[in-house]
C-alpha positions in Angstrom: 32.8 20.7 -0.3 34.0 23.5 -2.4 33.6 27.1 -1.4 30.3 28.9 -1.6 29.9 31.4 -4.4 30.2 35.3 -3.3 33.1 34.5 -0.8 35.5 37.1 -0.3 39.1 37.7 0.5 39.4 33.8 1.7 42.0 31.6 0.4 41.2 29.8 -2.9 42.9 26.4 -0.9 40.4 26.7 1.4 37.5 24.1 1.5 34.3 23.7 3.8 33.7 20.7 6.2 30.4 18.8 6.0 29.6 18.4 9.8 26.5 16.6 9.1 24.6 14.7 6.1 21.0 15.1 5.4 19.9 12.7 3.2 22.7 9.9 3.7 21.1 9.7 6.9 19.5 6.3 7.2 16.9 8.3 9.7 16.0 10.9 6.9 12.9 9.6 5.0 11.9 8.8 8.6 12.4 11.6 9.8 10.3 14.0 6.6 7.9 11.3 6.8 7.0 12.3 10.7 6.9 16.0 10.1 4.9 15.7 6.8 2.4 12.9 8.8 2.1 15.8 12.1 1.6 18.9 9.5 -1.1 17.1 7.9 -2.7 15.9 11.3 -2.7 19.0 12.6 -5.1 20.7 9.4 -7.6 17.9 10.2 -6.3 15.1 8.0 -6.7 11.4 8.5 -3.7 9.0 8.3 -5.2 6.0 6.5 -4.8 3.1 8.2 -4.6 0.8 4.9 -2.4 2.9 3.2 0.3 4.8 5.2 0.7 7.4 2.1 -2.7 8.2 2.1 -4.4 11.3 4.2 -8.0 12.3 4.0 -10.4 15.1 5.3 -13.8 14.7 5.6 -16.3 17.9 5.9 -19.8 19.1 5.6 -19.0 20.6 2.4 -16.2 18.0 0.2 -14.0 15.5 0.6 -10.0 16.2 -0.1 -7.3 13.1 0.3 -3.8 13.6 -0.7 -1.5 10.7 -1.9 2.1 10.7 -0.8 5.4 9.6 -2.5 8.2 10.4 -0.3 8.2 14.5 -1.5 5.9 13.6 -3.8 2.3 14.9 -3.2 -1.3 14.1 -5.2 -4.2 16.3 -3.7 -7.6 16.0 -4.7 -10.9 16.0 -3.6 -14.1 18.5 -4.7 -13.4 21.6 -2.1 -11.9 23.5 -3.7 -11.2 25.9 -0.6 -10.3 23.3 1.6 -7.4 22.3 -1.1 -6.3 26.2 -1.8 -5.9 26.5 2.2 -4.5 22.5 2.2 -1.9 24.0 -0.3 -1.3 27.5 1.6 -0.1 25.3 4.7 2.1 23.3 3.3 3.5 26.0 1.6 4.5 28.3 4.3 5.5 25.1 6.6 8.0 23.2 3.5 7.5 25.8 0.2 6.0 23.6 -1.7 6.3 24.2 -5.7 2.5 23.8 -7.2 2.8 22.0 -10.3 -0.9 22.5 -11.2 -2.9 20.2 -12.9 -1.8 16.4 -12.6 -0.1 15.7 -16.3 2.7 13.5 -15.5 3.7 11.7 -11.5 6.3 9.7 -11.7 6.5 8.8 -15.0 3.2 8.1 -15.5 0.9 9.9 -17.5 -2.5 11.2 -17.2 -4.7 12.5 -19.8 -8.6 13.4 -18.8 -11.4 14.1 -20.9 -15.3 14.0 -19.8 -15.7 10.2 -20.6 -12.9 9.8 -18.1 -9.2 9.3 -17.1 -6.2 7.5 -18.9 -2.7 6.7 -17.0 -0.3 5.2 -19.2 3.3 5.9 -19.6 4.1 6.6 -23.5 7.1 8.6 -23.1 8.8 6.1 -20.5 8.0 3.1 -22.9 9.6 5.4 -26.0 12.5 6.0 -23.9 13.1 2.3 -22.9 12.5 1.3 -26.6 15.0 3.9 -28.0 17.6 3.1 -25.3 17.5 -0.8 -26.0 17.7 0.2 -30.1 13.7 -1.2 -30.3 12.0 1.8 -31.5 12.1 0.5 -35.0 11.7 -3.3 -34.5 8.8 -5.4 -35.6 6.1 -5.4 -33.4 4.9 -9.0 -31.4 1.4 -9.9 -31.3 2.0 -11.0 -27.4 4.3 -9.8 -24.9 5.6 -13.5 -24.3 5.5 -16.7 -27.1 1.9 -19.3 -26.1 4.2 -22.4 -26.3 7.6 -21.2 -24.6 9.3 -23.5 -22.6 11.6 -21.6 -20.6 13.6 -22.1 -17.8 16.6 -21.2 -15.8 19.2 -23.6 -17.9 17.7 -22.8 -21.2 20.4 -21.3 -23.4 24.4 -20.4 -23.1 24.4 -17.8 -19.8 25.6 -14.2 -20.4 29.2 -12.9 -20.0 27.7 -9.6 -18.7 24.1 -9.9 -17.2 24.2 -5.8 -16.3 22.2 -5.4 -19.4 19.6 -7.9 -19.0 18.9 -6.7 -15.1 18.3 -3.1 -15.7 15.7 -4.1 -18.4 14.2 -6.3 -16.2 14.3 -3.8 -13.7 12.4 -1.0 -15.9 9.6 -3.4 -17.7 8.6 -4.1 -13.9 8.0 -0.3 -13.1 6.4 -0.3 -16.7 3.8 -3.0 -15.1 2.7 -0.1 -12.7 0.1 0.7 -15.9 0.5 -2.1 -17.8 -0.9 -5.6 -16.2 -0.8 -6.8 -19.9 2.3 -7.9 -19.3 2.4 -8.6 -15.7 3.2 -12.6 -16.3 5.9 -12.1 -18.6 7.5 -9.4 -16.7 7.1 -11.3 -13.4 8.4 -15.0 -15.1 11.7 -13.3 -16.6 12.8 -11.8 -13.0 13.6 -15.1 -11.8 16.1 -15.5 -14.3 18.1 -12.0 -12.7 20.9 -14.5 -10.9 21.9 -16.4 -13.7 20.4 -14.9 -17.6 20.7 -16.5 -20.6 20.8 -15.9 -24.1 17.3 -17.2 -24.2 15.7 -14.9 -21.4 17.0 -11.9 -23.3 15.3 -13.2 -26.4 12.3 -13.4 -24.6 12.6 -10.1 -23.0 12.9 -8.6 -26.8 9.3 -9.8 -27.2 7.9 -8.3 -24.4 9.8 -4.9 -26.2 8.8 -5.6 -29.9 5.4 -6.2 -28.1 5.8 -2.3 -26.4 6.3 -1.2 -29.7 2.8 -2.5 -30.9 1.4 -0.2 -28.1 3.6 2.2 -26.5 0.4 4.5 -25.5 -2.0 1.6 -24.0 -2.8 2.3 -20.5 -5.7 1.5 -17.7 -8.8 4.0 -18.6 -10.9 4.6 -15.5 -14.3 5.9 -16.9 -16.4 8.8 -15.3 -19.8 7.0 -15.4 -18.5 4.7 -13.2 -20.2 2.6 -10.5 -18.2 1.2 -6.8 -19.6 -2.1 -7.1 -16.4 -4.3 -6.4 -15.6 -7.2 -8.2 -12.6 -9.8 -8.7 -11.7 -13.0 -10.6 -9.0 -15.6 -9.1 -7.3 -18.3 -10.9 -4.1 -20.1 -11.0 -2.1 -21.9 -13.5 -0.6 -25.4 -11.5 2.8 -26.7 -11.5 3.9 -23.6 -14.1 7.5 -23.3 -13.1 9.0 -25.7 -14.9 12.5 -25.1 -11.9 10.4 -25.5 -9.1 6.9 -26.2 -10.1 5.2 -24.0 -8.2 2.1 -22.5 -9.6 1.6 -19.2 -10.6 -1.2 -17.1 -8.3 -3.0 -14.7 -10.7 -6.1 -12.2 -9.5 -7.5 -9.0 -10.5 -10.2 -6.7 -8.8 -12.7 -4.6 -10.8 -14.5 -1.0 -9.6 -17.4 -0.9 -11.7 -15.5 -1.2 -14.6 -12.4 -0.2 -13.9 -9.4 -2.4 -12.9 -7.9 -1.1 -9.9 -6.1 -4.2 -8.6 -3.6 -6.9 -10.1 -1.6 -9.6 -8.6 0.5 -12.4 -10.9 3.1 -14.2 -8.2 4.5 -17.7 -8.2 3.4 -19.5 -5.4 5.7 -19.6 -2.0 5.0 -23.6 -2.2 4.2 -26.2 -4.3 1.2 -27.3 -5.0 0.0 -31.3 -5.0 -2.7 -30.4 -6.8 -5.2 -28.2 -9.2 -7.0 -27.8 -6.8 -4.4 -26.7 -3.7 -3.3 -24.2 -6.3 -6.4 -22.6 -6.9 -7.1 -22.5 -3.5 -4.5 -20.6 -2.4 -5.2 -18.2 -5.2 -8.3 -18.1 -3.6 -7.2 -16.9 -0.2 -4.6 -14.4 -1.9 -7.2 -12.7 -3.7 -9.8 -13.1 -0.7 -7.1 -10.9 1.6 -6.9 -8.4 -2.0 -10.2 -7.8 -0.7 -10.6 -7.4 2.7 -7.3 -4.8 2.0 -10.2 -3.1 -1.0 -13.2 -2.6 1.4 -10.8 -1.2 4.6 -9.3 1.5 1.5 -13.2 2.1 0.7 -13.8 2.6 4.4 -11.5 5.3 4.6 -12.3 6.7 1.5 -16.2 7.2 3.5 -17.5 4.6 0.4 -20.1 2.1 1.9 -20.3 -0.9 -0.3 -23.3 -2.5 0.8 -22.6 -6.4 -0.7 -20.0 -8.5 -0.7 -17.7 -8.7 -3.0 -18.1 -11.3 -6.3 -15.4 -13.3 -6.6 -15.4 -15.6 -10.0 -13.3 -19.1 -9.4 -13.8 -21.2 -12.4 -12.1 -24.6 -9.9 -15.2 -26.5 -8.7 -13.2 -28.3 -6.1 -11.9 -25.0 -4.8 -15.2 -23.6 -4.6 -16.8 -27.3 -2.7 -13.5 -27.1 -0.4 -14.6 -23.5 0.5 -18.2 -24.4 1.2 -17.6 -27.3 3.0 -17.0 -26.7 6.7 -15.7 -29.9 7.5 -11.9 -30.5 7.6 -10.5 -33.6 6.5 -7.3 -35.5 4.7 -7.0 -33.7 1.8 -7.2 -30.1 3.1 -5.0 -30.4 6.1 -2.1 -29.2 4.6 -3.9 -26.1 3.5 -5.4 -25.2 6.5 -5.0 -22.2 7.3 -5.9 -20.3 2.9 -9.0 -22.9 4.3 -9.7 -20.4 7.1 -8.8 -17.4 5.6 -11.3 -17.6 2.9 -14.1 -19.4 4.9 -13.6 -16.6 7.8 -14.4 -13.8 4.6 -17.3 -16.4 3.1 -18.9 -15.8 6.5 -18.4 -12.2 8.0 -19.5 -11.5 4.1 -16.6 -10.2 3.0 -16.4 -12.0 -0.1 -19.2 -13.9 -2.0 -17.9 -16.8 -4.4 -19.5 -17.4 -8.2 -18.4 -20.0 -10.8 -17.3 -18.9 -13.7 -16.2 -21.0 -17.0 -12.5 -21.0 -18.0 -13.0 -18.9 -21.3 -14.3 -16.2 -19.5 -11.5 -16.6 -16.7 -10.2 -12.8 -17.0 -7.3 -13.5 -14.3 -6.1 -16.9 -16.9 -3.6 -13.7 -18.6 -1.9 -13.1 -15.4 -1.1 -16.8 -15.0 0.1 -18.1 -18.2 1.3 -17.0 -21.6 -1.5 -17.0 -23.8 -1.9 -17.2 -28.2 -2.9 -13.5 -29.7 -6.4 -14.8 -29.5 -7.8 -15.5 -25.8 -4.8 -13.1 -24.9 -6.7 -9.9 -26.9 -9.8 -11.6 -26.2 -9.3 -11.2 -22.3 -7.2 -8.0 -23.0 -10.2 -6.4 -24.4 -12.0 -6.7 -21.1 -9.6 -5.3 -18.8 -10.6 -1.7 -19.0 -7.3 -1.1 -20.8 -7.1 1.5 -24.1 -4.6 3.1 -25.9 -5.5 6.7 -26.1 -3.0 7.6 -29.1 -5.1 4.9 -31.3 -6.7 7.2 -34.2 -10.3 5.5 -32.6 -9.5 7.0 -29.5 -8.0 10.1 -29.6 -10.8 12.1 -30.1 -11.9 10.7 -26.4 -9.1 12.4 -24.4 -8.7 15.8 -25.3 -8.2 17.9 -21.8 -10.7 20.0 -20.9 -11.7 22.4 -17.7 -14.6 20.8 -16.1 -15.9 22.9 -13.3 -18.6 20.3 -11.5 -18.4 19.0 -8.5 -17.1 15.3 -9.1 -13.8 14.3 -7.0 -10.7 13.9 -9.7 -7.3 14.6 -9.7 -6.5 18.4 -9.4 -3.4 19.3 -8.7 0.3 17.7 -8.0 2.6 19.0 -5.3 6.6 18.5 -5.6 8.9 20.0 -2.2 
């Protein structure tokens, strides 16, 4: 370490010795973690037992939760006292630095208007395009080609596959806000080992496909209901390596998506059917997970939640609660989802393949169902000259719980 500034009279060969680290520690983030977690205890706060980054208070007069991202902070809620004294604590105990309004977190992007609230990330997207020399390319129609056939020996393997992984490596923080392309994202990490020429081509789609859309983002409206609701499918033997299937789900609030899930499979599948099932109990846990989060956030949701299947045979293996041959080797997805079927968890619906909205995290799809199913997702793109009239901030003074204020130690 170099000598402080303002030193006097000391010898310029002189140097100061660390005698301890802070954050090189490996016990650090443990550490800030357990004194954050017993100042927030202490002010009445409850440590959600879903979510370990998530603390709420619960009053006669408002609700305040605050969101948690190592030194990160999120505090809302519609007491406003209780936040200006919430702030005042941890301001004396760490000097916290109010950032006001939540803008930006983390590279995403929030813009709020009275029909409701955008998060997208525009100027991380512009960023990634200018850096990869994509800002002027051609748009794509679809973030990965309807008839690609790729696969880990498909084309001549890269003399220097640093370039390939740290694109990878942002287009998957990119899917934070952007479960458009979810699949593709999720298909080319499995190349990271070993890329080709090929998975790099297909990565510049999912870029000339950012360019289409830089701005597009999930749109969670104000006149909004807490009725849950999810769709489950799964797309068999996709992995043309391994073939494993490809799990996909996503979980609706009102009409807001709020949950997305597009995984290969841990094990291969012998059939449709085995494949859809174990979608099934994937998505059945997603929402268990979804009504213990609404628990904590005090929201009663008094029905189960509709889950859309559009595999009969999954569905009759579900209702069925007789074991035999065929579902042996899935027993225990067989439990899992017939143990939410009846504590009422989750209630199961058919649903036919074209209105499947979960078929986009499974496959690649033609510009066609893909905008068709794209459409339905709750997902906008505020800089669109339709929409930009719809997100202009404003100061909105009622009551109604919404993101407030940011926090940064």
């Amino acid at each position: 370490m170099k000598q402080p500034p303002g030193l006097k009279d000391a010898d310029p060969a002189l140097v100061c010795k660390l005698q301890k680290s802070i954050y090189g520690l490996k016990q650090a983030s443990r550490q800030w973690h357990d004194k954050l977690t017993t100042t927030l205890l202490q002010i009445g706060f409850i440590k959600s037992n879903s979510d370990y980054s998530l603390f709420t208070k619960h009053t006669d007069i408002g609700f305040t939760a605050i969101l948690v991202y190592v030194d990160d902070l999120i505090l809302t809620g519609n007491d406003l006292i209780q936040i200006n004294h919430t702030k005042s604590v941890l301001d004396k105990k760490f000097s916290i630095k109010d950032l006001g309004d939540l803008k930006f977190f983390l590279g995403m992007e929030v813009a709020r208007s009275k029909q409701g609230i955008s998060l997208y990330q525009r100027k991380y997207t512009l960023e990634l395009l200018q850096e990869t020399g994509f800002l002027g390319s051609k748009p794509a129609s679809t973030p990965m080609s309807y008839n690609s056939t790729i696969h880990s020996k498909s084309g001549t393997t890269l003399e220097d596959p640093t370039s390939y992984r740290k694109l990878i490596g942002k287009l998957l923080y990119l899917t934070h806000t952007r479960p458009d392309i979810s699949f593709s994202v999720g298909c080319l990490s499995q190349f990271l080992a070993c890329p080709t020429d090929e998975h790099h081509k297909a990565a510049t789609q999912v870029l000339r496909y950012l360019k289409s859309c830089p701005a597009q983002g999930i749109f969670f409206p104000s006149n909004n209901t807490t009725t849950l609701q999810g769709y489950s499918d799964s797309d068999w033997a996709t992995c043309l390596d391994t073939r494993r299937s490809i799990t996909g789900w996503c979980f609706f609030m009102g009409t807001a998506l709020i949950s997305w899930k597009s995984k290969k499979q841990s094990t291969v599948s012998r059939s449709s059917s085995e494949a859809e099932y174990r979608a099934l109990a994937m998505a059945a846990c997603e929402a268990q997970w979804l009504l213990f989060l609404l628990r904590d956030l005090k929201i009663h949701h008094p029905k189960p939640i509709t889950l859309f299947c559009d595999n009969n045979s999954a569905m009759h293996i579900a209702a069925n609660p007789v074991f035999h041959e065929r579902t042996k080797h899935i027993d225990v997805d067989c439990h899992v989802v017939r143990e939410r079927l009846m504590s009422n968890v989750i209630h199961l619906l058919p649903i036919h393949t074209t209105l499947q909205l979960a078929d986009i995290f499974t496959k690649s799809l033609s510009p066609s169902p893909f905008h068709r199913f794209l459409s339905k997702l709750s997902i906008i793109d505020i800089h669109a000259p339709s929409l930009r009239g719809c997100v202009e901030n404003i100061e909105d003074s009622s009551p109604e719980i919404k993101p407030i204020a940011s926090g940064q130690f």
